[in-house]
C-alpha positions in Angstrom: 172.8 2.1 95.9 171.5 2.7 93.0 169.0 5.8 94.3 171.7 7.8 95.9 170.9 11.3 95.3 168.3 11.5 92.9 164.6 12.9 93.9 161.9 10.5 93.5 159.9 13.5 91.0 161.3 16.3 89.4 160.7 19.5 91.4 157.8 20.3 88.3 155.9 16.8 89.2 156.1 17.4 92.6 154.2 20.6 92.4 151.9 19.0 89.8 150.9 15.9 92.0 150.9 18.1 95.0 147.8 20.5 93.3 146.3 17.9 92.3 146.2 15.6 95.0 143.6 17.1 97.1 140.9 17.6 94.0 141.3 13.6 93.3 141.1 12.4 96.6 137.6 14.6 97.0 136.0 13.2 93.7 137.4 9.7 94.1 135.8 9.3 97.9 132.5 10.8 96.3 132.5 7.9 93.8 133.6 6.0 96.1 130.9 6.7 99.0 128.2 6.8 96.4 129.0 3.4 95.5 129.3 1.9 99.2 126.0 3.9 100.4 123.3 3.5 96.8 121.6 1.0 99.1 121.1 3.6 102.4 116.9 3.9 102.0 116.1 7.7 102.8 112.9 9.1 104.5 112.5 12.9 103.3 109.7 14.7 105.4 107.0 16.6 103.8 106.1 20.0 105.1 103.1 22.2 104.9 102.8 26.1 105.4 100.2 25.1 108.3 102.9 22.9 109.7 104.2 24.7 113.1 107.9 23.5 113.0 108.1 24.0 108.6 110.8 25.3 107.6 110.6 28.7 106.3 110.6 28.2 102.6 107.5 26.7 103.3 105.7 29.5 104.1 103.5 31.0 101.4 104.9 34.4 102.0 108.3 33.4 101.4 110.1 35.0 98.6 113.4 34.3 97.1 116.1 36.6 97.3 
């Protein structure tokens, strides 16, 4: 009975690891994705102005805003 009330974290390490938590979890999944998926082989299509389904940045005309 040794834990009878205390908190686990003060209430200022509560609100640290509670800001923090989300940020950490994002950039850890990316390594962690990034590691599990190097070996995925990825097919990138090429596009030409001519083409009639291009994309629009394609287009010779198209100007960056």
């Amino acid at each position: 009975m040794l834990y009878v009330g205390r908190p686990f974290l003060n209430a200022s390490k509560r609100e640290l690891l509670a800001d923090c938590a989300l940020p950490v979890a994002v950039l850890l999944m990316s390594f962690f994705g990034s590691y599990v998926f190097r070996d995925v082989k990825r097919e990138y299509p090429i596009y030409t102005a001519s083409q009639k389904n291009a994309p629009p940045y394609c287009d010779d005309n198209f100007v960056k805003s």
